[in-house]
C-alpha positions as CSV (number, residue, x, y, z in Angstrom):
1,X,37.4,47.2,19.7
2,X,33.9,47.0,18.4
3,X,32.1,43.9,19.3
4,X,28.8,42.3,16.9
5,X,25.2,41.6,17.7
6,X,23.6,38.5,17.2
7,X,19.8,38.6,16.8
8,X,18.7,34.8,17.9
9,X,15.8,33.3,17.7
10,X,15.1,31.3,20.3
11,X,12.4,28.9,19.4
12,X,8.6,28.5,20.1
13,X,9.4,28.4,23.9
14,X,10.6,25.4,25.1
15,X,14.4,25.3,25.9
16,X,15.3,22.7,23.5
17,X,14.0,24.1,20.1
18,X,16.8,27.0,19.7
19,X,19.2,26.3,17.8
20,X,22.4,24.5,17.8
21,X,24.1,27.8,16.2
22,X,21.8,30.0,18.9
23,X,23.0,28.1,22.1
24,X,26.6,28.2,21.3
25,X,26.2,32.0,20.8
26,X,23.9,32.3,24.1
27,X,26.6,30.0,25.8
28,X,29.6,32.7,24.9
29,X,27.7,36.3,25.1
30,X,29.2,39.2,27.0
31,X,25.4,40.7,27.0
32,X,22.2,39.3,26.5
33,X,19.0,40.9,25.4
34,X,16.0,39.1,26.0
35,X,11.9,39.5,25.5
36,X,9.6,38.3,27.5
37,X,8.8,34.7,25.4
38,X,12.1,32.9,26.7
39,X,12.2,30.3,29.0
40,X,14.2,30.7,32.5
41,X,15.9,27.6,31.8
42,X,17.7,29.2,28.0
43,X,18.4,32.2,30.0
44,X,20.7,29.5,32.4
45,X,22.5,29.1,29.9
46,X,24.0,32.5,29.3
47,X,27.2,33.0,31.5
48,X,27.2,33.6,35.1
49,X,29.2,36.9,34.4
50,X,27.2,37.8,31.4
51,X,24.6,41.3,31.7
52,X,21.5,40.2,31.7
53,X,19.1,42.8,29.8
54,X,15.1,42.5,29.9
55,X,13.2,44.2,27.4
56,X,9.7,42.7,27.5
57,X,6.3,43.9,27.0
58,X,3.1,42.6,27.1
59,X,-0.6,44.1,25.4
60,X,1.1,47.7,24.3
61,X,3.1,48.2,28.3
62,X,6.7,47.8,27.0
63,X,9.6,48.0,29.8
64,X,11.6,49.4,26.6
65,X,10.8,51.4,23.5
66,X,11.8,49.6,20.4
67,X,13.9,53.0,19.6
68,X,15.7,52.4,23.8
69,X,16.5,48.9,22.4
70,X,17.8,49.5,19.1
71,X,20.2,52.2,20.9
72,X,21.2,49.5,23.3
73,X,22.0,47.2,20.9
74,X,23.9,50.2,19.2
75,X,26.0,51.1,22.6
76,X,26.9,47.7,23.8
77,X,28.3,46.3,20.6
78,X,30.3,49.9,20.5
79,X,31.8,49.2,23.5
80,X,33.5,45.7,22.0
81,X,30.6,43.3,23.8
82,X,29.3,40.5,22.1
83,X,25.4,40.6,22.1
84,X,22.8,38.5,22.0
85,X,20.0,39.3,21.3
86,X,17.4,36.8,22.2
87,X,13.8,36.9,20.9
88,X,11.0,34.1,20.9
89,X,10.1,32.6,17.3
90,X,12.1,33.8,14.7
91,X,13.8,37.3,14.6
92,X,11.9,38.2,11.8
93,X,8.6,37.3,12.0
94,X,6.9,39.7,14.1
95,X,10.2,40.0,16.0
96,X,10.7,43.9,15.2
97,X,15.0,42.3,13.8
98,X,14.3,44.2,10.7
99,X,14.5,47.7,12.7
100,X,17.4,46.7,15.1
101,X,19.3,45.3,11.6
102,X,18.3,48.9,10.0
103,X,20.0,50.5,13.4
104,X,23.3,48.1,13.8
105,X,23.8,49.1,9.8
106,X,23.0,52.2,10.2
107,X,25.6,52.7,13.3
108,X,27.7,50.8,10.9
109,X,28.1,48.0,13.6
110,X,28.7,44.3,12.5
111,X,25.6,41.7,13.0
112,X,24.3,38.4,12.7
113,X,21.2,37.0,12.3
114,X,20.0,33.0,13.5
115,X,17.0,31.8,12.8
116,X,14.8,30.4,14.9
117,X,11.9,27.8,15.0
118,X,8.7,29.8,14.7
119,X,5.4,29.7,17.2
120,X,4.1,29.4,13.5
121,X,5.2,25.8,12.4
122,X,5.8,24.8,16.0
123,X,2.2,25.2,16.9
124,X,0.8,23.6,13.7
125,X,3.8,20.7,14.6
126,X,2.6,20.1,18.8
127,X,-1.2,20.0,17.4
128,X,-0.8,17.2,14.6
129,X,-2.0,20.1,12.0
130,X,-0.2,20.2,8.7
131,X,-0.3,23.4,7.3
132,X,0.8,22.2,3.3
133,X,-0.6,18.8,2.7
134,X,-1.0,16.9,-0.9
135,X,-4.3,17.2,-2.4
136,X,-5.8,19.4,0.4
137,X,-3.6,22.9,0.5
138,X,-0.5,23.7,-1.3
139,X,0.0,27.1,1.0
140,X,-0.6,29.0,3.7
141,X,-0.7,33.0,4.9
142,X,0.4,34.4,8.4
143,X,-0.6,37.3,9.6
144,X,-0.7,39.2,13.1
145,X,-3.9,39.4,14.7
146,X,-2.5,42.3,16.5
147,X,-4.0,44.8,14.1
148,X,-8.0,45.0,13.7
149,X,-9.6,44.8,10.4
150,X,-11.2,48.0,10.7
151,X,-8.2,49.8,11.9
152,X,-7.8,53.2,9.6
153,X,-5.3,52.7,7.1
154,X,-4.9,48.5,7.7
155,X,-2.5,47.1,5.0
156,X,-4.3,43.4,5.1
157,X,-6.2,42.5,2.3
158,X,-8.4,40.1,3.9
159,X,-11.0,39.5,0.4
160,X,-7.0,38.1,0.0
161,X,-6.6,36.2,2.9
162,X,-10.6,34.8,3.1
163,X,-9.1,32.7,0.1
164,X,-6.1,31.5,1.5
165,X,-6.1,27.3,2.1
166,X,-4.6,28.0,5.7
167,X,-4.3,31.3,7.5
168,X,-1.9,31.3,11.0
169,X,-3.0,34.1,12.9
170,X,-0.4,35.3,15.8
171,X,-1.7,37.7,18.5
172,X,-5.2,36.8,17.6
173,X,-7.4,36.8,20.9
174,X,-8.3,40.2,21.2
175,X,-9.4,40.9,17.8
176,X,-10.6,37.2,17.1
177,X,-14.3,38.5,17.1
178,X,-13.9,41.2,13.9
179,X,-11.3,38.8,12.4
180,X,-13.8,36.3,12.1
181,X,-16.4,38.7,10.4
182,X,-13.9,39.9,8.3
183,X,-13.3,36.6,6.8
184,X,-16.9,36.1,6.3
185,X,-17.9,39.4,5.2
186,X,-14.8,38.3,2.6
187,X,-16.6,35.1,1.4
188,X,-15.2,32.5,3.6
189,X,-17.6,30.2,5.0
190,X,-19.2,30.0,7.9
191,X,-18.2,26.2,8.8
192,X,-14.9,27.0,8.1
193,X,-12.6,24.8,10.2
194,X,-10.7,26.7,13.4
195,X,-8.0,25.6,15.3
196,X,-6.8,27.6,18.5
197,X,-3.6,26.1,20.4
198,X,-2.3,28.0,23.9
199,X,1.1,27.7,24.8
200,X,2.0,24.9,22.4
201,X,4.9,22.7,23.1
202,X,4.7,23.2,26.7
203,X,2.8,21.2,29.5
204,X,0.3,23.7,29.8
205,X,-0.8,23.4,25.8
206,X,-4.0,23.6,25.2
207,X,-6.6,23.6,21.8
208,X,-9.6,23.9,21.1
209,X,-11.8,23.2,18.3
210,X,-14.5,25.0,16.6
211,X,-15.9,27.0,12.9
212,X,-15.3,30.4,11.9
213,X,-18.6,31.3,12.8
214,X,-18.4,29.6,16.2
215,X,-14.8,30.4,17.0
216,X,-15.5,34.2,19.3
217,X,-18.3,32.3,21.1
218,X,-16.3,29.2,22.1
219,X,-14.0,31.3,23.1
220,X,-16.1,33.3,25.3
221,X,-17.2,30.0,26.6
222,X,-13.9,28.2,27.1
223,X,-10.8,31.0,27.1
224,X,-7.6,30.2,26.2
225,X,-4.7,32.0,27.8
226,X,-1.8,34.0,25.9
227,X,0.0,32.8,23.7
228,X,-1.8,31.5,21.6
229,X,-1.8,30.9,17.6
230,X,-4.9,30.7,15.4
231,X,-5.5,28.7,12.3
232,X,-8.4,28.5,10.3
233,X,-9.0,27.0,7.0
234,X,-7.5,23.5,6.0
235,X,-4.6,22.9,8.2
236,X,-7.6,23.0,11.0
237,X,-9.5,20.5,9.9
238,X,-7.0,17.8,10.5
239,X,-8.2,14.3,12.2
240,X,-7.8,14.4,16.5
241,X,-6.3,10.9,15.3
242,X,-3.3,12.3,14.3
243,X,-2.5,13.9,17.5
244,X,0.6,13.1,19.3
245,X,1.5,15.4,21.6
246,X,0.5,14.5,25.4
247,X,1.7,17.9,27.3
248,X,1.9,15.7,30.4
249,X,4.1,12.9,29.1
250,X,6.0,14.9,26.2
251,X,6.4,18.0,27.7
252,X,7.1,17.8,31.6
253,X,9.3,20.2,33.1
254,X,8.8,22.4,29.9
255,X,6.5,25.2,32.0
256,X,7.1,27.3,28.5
257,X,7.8,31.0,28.8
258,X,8.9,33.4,31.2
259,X,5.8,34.5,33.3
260,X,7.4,38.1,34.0
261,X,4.7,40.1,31.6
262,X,2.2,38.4,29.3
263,X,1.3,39.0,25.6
264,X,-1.7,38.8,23.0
C-alpha cells in the first residue's frame, strides 16, 4: 500500500502558530521529517511510536543533502507510511517543498501540501510593523539574504528591489554589509528606515533599530543572534508606540526553536 507525504509548515517557531490542518496531520503521522526551526514542544506532539527523522542544517553543514531527503521522502511513502514532513515558515518560501514536490511527482507518489505562517508576516506581526499600510506602502518584496549581491551569476535585481516600499530580508546577517551598499549603490537612501527582529515571537525576541547606512555598524555594535529577519524601507519606520509584544509576558515558556544546529 503506498502511503502520502504531507509537507507542513510549521509556523514562525512557536508551538501554537501551526496550523489547525498541520497538527492534526503531525498528531496522526507514521514518520516525521523535521528541520532544525521546530520547537521540541510540536515535535511532542507527533506519536510516541512515530520515526522521528532530523534533517537540519545550519550556515551550509547539512546532516542531509536535499537530494538524501527527497529520496527519503520517496522511500517512506513507498513503503505505505504517512509522512510528515515538517519545515519552519512556510513550505515554500525558502523551504526547498518545490524540489521534494518535483521528487514525490516524479516517483509518482501522492502529496500534500499545508501552509504555514511565515517568519515573514510573523516577524513584521511580534514587532508592531505593518508591511502594507494605507497611504504609506501598497507592497512589499522578500528576498533571501543568503546569496550576496556580487555573487557571479545573482538573479536579484536589486536597482528592482532599492525601489520597493518594504523589503523582508531572510538569512540576512552575513551579507547585511554588501546588501546595504547594494541598495544604495541602487539609489535608496541613506536614512532609509531598518528594522532587525531575532527570534520573533519567542521570549528571547529581540530588535533593533537603525538606517540603511547605519544598519552593518549597529550591528557590529549590538549583534543579534540567528534567526533573524530584516526589513528596510517603510514597514520599518513604524512608531515604537505601536508595539505590543512583551517577550517576557506574551511569550513565556515559548524558548522558540530547536537549539540542535543554528542558521543565518
Amino acid at each position: 500500500m503506498t502511503g502520502k507525504a504531507y509537507l507542513v509548515g510549521a509556523g514562525p517557531g512557536r508551538p501554537d502558530l501551526i496550523t489547525v490542518r498541520g497538527l492534526e496531520l503531525l498528531r496522526r503521522a507514521d514518520v516525521v521529517i523535521f528541520d532544525r526551526l521546530i520547537a521540541q514542544e510540536l515535535l511532542d506532539e507527533a506519536r510516541p511510536d512515530a520515526e522521528r527523522i532530523f534533517v537540519g542544517k545550519r550556515c551550509g553543514h547539512h546532516v542531509a543533502t536535499q537530494a538524501q531527503i527527497n529520496a527519503l521522502l520517496v522511500e517512506r511513502v513507498r513503503h505505505g507510511k504517512m509522512v510528515v514532513r515538517l519545515k519552519g515558515g512556510d513550505p515554500l518560501i525558502f523551504g526547498q517543498g518545490g524540489e521534494e514536490m518535483e521528487a514525490l511527482a516524479a516517483a509518482g507518489l501522492p502529496y500534500e501540501v499545508v501552509p504555514g505562517v511565515s517568519s515573514v508576516n510573523a516577524a513584521a506581526a511580534y514587532a508592531a510593523a505593518p508591511l502594507t499600510r494605507r497611504g504609506v506602502a501598497s507592497g512589499f518584496a522578500v528576498l533571501t539574504g543568503s546569496e550576496a549581491p556580487d555573487k557571479p551569476g545573482s538573479r536579484l535585481d536589486w536597482q528592482a528591489l532599492a525601489h520597493a516600499p518594504t523589503l523582508v530580508i531572510l538569512m540576512a546577517m552575513k551579507n547585511i554589509g554588501s546588501i546595504c551598499r547594494a541598495l544604495q549603490e541602487a539609489g535608496r537612501s541613506d536614512e532609509t528606515p531598518a528594522l532587525v527582529v531575532s527570534w520573533a515571537g519567542t521570549c528571547r525576541q529581540q530588535t533593533l533599530r537603525s538606517t540603511l547606512a547605519e544598519l552593518p555598524t549597529a550591528l557590529q555594535q549590538h549583534p543579534l543572534p540567528t534567526p533573524a529577519i530584516v526589513l528596510i524601507g517603510a514597514a520599518a519606520a513604524c512608531s515604537e508606540q505601536l508595539a505590543w509584544f512583551d517577550p517576557e509576558r506574551d511569550a513565556a515558556g515559548f524558548a522558540g526553536f530547536l537549539s540542535l544546529e543554528g542558521d543565518d
